[in-house]
SEZA-934234 format. One line per field, with one value per residue (C-alpha): residue number from 0; residue in one letter; x, y, z. Coordinates in nm, 4 decimals. Layout:
% residues N
num <- c(NUM,...)
residu <- c(a,...)
c1 <- c(X,...)
c2 <- c(Y,...)
c3 <- c(Z,...)
This chain:
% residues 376
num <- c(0,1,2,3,4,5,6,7,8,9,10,11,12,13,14,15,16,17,18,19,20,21,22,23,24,25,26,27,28,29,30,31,32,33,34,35,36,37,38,39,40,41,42,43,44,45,46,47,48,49,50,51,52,53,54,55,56,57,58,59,60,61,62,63,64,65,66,67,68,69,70,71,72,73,74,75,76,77,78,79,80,81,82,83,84,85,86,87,88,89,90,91,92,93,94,95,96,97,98,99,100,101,102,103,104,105,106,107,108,109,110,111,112,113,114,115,116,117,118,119,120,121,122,123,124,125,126,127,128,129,130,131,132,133,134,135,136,137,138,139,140,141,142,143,144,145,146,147,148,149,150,151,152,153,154,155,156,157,158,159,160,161,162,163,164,165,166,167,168,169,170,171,172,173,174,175,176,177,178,179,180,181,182,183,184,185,186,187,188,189,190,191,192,193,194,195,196,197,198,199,200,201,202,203,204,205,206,207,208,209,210,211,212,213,214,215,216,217,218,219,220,221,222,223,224,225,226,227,228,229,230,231,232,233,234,235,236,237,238,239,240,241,242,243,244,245,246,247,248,249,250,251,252,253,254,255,256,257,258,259,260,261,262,263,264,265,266,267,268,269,270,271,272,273,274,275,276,277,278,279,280,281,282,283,284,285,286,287,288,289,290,291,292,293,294,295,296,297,298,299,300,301,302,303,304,305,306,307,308,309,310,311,312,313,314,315,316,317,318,319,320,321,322,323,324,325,326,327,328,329,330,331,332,333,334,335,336,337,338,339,340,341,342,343,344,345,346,347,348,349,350,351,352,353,354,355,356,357,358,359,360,361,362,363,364,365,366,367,368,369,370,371,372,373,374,375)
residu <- c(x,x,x,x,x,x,x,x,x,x,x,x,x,x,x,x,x,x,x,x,x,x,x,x,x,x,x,x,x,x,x,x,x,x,x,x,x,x,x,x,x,x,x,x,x,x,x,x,x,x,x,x,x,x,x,x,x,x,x,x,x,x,x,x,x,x,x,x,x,x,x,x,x,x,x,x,x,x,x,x,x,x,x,x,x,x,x,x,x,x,x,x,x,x,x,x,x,x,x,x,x,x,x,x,x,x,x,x,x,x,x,x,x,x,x,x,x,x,x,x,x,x,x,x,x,x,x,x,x,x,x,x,x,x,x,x,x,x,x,x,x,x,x,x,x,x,x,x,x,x,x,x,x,x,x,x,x,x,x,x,x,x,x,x,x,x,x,x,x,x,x,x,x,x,x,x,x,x,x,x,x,x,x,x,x,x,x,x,x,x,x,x,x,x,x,x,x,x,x,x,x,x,x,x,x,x,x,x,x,x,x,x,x,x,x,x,x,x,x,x,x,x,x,x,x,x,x,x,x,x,x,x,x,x,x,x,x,x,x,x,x,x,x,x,x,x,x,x,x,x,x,x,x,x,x,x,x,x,x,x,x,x,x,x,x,x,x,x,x,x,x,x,x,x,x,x,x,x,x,x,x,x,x,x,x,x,x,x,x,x,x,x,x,x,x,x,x,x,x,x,x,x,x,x,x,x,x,x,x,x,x,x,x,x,x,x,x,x,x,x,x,x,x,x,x,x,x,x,x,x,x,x,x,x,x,x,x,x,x,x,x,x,x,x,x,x,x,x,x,x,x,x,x,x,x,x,x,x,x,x,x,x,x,x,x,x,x,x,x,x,x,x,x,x,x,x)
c1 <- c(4.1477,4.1106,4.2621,3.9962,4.1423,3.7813,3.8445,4.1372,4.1397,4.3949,4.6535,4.5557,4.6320,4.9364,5.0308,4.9398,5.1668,5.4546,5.4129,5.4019,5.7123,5.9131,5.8122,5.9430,6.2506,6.3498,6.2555,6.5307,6.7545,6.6987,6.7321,7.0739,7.2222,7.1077,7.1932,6.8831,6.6600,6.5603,6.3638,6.0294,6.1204,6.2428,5.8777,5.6626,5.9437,5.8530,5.4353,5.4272,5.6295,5.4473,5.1173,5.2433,5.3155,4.9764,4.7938,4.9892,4.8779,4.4967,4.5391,4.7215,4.4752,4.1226,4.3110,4.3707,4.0085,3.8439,4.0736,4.0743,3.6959,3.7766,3.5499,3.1690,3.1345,3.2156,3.4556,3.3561,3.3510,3.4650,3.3541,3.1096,3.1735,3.1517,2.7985,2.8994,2.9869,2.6663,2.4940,2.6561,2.5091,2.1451,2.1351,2.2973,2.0507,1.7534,1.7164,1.6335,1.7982,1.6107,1.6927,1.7298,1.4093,1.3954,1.2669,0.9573,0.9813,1.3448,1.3193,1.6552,1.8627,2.1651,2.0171,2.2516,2.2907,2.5830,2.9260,3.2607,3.4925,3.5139,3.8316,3.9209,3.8445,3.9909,3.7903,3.8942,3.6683,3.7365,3.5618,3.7887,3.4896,3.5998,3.5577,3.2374,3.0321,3.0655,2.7532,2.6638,2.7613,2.5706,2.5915,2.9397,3.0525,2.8110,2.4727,2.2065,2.2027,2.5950,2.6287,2.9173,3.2513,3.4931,3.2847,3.0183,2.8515,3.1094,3.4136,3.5479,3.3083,2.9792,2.6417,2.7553,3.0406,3.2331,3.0052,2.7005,2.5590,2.4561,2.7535,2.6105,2.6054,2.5152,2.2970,2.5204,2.3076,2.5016,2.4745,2.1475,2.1651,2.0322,1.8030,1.4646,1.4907,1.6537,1.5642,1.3390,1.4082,1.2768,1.4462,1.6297,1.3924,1.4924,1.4836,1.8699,1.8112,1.6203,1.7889,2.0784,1.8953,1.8237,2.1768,2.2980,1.9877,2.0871,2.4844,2.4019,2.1376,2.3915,2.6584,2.4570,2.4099,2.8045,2.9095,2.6612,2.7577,2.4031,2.3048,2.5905,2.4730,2.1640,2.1194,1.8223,1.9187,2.3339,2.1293,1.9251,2.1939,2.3671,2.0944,2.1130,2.4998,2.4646,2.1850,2.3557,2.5485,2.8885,3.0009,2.7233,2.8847,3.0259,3.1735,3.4633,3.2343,3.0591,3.3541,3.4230,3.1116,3.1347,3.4569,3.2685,2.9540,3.1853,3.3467,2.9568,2.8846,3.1502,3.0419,2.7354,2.8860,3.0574,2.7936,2.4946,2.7525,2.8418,2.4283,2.3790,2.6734,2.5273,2.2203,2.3990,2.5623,2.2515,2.1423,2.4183,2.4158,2.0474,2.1261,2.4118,2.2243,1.9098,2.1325,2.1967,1.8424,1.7687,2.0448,1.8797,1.5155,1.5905,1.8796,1.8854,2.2349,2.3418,2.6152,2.7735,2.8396,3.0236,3.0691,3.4279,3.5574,3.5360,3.2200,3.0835,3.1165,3.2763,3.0496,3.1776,2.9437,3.0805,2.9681,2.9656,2.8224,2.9356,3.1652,3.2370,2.9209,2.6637,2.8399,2.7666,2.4343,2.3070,2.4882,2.3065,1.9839,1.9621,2.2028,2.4266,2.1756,2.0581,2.4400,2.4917,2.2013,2.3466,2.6612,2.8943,3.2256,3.3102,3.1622,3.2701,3.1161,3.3324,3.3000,3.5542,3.8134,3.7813,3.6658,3.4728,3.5440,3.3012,3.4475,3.1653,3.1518,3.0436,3.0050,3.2740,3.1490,3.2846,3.0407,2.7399,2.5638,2.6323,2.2288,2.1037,2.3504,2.2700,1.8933,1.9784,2.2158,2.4862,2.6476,2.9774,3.2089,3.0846,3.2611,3.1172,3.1407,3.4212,3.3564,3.3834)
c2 <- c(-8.0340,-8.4335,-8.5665,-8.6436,-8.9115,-8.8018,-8.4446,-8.4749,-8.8073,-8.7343,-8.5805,-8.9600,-9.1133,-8.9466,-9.0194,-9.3593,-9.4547,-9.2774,-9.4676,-9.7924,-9.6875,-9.5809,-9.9499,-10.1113,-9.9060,-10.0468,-10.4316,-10.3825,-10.1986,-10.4944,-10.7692,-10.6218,-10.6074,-10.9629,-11.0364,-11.1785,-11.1208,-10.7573,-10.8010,-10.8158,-10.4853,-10.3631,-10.4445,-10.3051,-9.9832,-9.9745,-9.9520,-9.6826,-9.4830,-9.5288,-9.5065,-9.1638,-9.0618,-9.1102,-8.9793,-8.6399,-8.6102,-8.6728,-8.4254,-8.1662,-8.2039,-8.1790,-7.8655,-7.6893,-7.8190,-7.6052,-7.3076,-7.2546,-7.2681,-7.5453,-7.8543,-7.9289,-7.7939,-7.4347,-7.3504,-7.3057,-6.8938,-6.8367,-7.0073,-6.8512,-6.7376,-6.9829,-7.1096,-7.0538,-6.6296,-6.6576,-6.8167,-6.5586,-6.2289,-6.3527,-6.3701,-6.0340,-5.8559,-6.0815,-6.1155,-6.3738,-6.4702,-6.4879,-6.6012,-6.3916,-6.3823,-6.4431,-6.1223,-6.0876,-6.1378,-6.3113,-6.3568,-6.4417,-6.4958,-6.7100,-6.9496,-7.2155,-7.4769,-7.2471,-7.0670,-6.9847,-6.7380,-6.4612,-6.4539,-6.8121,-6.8595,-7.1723,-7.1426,-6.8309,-6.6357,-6.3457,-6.2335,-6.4531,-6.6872,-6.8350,-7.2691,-7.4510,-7.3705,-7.4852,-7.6033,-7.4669,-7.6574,-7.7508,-7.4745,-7.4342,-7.3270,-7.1347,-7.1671,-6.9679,-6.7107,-6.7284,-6.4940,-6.3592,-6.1817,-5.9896,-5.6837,-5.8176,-5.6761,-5.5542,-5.5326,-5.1745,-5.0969,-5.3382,-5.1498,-5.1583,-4.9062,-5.0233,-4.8257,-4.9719,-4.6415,-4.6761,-4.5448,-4.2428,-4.2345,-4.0077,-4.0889,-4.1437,-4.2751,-4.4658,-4.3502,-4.5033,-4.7873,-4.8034,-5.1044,-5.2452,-5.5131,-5.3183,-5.4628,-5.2704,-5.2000,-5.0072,-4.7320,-4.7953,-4.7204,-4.3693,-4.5495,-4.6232,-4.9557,-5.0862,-4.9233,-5.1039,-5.4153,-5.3959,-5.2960,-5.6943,-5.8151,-5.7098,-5.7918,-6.1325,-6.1953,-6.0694,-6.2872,-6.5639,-6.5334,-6.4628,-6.7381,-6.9795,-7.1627,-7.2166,-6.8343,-6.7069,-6.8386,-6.6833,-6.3533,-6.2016,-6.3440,-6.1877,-5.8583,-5.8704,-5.9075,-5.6616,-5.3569,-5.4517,-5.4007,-5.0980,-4.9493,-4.9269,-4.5979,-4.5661,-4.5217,-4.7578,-4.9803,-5.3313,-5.1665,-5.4216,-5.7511,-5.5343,-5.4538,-5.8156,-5.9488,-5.6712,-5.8852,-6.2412,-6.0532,-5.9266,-6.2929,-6.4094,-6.1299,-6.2010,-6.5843,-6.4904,-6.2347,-6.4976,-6.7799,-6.5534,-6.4613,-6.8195,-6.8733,-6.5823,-6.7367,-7.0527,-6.9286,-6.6810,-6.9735,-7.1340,-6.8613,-6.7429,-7.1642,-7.1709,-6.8228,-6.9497,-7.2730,-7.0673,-6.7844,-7.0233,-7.0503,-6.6645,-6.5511,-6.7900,-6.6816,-6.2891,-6.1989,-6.4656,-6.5710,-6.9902,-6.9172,-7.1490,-7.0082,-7.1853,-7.0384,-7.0484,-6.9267,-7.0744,-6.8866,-6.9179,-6.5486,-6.5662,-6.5788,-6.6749,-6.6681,-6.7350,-6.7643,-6.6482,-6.2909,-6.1505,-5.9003,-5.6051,-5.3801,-5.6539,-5.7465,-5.3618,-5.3767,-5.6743,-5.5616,-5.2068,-5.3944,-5.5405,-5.7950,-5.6071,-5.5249,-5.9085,-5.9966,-5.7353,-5.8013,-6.1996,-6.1116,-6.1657,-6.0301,-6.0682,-6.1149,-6.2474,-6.1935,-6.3075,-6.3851,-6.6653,-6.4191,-6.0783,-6.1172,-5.7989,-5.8715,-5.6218,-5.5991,-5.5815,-5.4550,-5.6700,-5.7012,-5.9025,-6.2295,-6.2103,-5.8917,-6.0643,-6.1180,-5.7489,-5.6230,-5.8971,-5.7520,-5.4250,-5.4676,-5.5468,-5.3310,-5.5453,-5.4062,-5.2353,-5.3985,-5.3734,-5.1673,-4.9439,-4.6095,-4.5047,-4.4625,-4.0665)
c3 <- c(-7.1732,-7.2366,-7.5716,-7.8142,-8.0644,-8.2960,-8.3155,-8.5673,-8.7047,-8.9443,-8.6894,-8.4535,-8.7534,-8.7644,-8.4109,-8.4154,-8.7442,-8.5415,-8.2440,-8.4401,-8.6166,-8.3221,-8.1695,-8.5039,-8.4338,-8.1110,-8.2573,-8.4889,-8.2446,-8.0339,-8.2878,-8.3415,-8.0546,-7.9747,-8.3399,-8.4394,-8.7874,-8.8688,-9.1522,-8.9427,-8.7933,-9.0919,-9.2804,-8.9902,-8.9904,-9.3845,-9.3231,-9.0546,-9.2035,-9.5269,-9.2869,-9.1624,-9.4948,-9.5700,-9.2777,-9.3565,-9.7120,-9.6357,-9.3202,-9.5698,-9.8333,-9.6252,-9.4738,-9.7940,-9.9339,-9.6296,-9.6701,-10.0465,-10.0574,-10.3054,-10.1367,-10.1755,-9.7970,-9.7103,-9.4678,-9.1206,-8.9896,-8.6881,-8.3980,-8.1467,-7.8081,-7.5037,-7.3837,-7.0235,-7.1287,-7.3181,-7.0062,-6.7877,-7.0056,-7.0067,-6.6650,-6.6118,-6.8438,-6.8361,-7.2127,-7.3917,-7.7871,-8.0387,-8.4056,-8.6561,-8.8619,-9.1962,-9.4444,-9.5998,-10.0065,-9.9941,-10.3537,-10.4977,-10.1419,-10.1888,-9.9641,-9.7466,-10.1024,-10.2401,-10.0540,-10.1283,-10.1451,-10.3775,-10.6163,-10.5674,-10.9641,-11.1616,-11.4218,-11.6083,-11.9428,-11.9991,-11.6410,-11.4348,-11.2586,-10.9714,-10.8879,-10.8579,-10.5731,-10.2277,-10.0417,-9.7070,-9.4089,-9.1305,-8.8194,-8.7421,-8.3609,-8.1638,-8.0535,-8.1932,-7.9214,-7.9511,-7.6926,-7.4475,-7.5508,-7.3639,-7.4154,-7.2176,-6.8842,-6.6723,-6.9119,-7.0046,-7.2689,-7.1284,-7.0315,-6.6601,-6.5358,-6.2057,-5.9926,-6.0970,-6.2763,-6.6694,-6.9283,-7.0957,-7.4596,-7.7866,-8.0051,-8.3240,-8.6273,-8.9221,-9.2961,-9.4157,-9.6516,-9.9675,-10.1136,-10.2351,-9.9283,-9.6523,-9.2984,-9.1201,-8.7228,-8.4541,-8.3087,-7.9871,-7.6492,-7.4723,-7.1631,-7.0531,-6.9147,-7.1654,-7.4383,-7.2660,-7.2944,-7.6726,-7.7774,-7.5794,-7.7692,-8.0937,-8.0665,-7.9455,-8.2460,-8.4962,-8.3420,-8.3425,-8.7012,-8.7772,-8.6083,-8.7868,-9.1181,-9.1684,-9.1283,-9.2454,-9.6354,-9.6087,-9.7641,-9.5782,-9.2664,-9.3137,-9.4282,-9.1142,-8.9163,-9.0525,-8.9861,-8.6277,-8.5739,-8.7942,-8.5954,-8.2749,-8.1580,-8.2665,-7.8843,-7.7598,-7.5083,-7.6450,-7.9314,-7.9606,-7.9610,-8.2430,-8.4673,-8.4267,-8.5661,-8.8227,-8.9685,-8.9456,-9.1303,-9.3973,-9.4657,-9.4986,-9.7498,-9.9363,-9.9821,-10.0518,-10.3377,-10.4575,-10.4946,-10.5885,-10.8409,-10.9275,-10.9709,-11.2218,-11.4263,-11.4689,-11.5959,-11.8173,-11.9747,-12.0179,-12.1916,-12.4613,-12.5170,-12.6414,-12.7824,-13.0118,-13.1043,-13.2466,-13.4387,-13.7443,-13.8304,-13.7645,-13.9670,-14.2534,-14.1838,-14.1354,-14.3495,-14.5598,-14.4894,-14.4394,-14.1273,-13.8860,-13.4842,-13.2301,-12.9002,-12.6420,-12.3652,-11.9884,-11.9594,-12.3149,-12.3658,-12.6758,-13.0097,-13.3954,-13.6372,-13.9821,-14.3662,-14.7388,-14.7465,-14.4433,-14.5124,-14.2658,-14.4160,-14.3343,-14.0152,-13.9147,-14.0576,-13.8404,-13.5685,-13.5902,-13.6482,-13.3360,-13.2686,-13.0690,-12.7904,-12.7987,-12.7457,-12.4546,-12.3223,-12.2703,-12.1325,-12.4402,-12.4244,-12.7585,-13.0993,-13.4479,-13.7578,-14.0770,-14.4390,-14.3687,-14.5139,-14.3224,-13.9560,-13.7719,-13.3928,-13.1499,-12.8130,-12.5631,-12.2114,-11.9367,-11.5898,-11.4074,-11.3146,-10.9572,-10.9334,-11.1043,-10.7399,-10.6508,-10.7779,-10.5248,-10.2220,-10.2766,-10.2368,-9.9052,-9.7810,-9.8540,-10.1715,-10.0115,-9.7804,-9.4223,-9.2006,-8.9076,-8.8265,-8.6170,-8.2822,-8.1603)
């Protein structure tokens, strides 16, 4: 493999600021033998290293930007197999990739502006939100028919055995998902051959999506992929190639969990804002009561609302009345109502943040980890 100076140009930087300081080195080595100045050598000793120094710390710091899932652009998945394996399968089957289509009514997919990973929170509330969204990169490793693995045609579990004959196999349905959305797929053809044919088909479409950046932070199009892996036999040849795209489908669902998530917290932000900045007037108009409220908490899920006449009884009252389903209904964690003397706090249960996007996942057959049968 030829050395590409573009491919890391943080680690060339690197090299290059090492090479100019090991030349600087022998300038002074030789200005002191022949007992001339070493101050040049010294200076240009004094900038590579310094150069070095900061080659590392940009190289260190994009690293750690791509793996925390801290950085504007989301981290790459894995990268796809070869194009020459990919290359060799269609022309051993005769199949052709296609890209995974999109669903009809998509409605609130987490759609390539928004990735990350889930549990990486720096912001906390009382729900422990994870860091700003990352944005989708462009398509990582992999062409769209990312084809070709180890488990392809001819390997120990490929559609071919050694002498040529078709591996037999029992039909082994997965649990069915449950969802609104759920892909819809046709049933496998009877025929060997081209049932065969259909089970390459569907690993390489589901690969192609895994190993795609692009794909991978769409919701209908992970889901999608998904359905096929799941609707092959559990001993249908290729199993390993499909336990592997399995893990790369799970790391998409779980960015998608986590910015879908990140997307309903915004908006529930939005709302217990306006919420908070209407309740003054409402408490005047509808229980005649003059209150302040002020609202905390990383996530703005923490309410105060505070003046003369409520006491603990009237707190209840209001609470009774109404309030506390509008408050529930907005996500707030907690609620104070005081007198300015004697405080009534309401703990409120909520759904962790980090969950929020689970309703959108499960529509789609995405809502528990993804994991395939085990093979008989």
């Amino acid at each position: 493999m030829g050395f590409d100076p573009t491919a890391d140009p943080w680690g060339t930087a690197m090299l290059a600021a090492a090479a100019l300081w090991v030349i600087s080195a022998l300038i002074v080595a030789i200005a002191s033998i022949q007992g001339g100045s070493r101050r040049s050598g010294g200076r240009l000793m004094i900038v590579s290293l310094l150069a070095f120094l900061g080659a590392t710390g940009g190289g260190t710091w994009q690293r750690l930007q791509v793996a925390g899932g801290t950085a504007e652009a989301g981290e790459p998945t894995k990268a796809g197999a070869s194009g020459s394996a990919a290359e060799a399968d269609a022309s051993a089957t005769g199949a052709e990739g296609s890209d995974a289509g999109d669903l009809a009514g998509s409605g609130t997919a987490g759609a390539g502006s928004e990735e990350g990973s889930v549990g990486s929170g720096a912001e906390g509330g009382t729900n422990g939100s994870g860091t700003d969204d990352g944005a989708a990169s462009d398509d990582g490793a992999g062409s769209d028919d990312g084809a070709g693995s180890d488990d392809g045609v001819g390997s120990d579990d490929g559609v071919g055995s050694d002498d040529g004959e078709p591996n037999e196999t029992t039909e082994t349905p997965p649990e069915p998902a449950t969802g609104s959305r759920l892909p819809a797929l046709d049933p496998l053809p009877t025929e060997t051959e081209e049932r065969d044919l259909e089970i390459r088909t569907r690993l390489r479409e589901a690969e192609s999506v895994a190993s795609s950046n692009r794909s991978c932070a769409k919701l209908d199009e992970v889901a999608l992929a998904w359905a096929k892996l799941r609707s092959l036999p559990a001993d249908a040849p290729g199993r390993r190639r499909a336990e592997s795209i399995a893990e790369q489908l799970e790391q998409c669902r779980r960015k998608l969990l986590y910015s879908i998530s990140r997307r309903h917290r915004r908006t529930a932000v939005d709302a217990r804002d306006a919420f908070a900045k209407a309740i003054v007037e409402r408490f005047e108009e509808e229980h005649g009561l003059r209150v302040a409220a002020s609202i905390s908490g990383m996530s703005h899920e923490r309410l105060r609302i505070g003046g003369s006449g409520l006491d603990a009884a009237k707190a209840d009252e209001i609470m009774d009345a109404g309030l506390r389903a509008e408050v529930k209904a907005l996500a707030f964690a907690q609620v104070v109502l005081s007198d300015t003397k004697v405080p009534r706090t309401y703990e409120l249960e909520v759904t962790p943040e980090n969950e929020l996007g689970l309703p959108d996942l499960r529509e789609v057959g995405l809502g528990e980890p993804l994991r395939l049968p085990e093979a008989p």
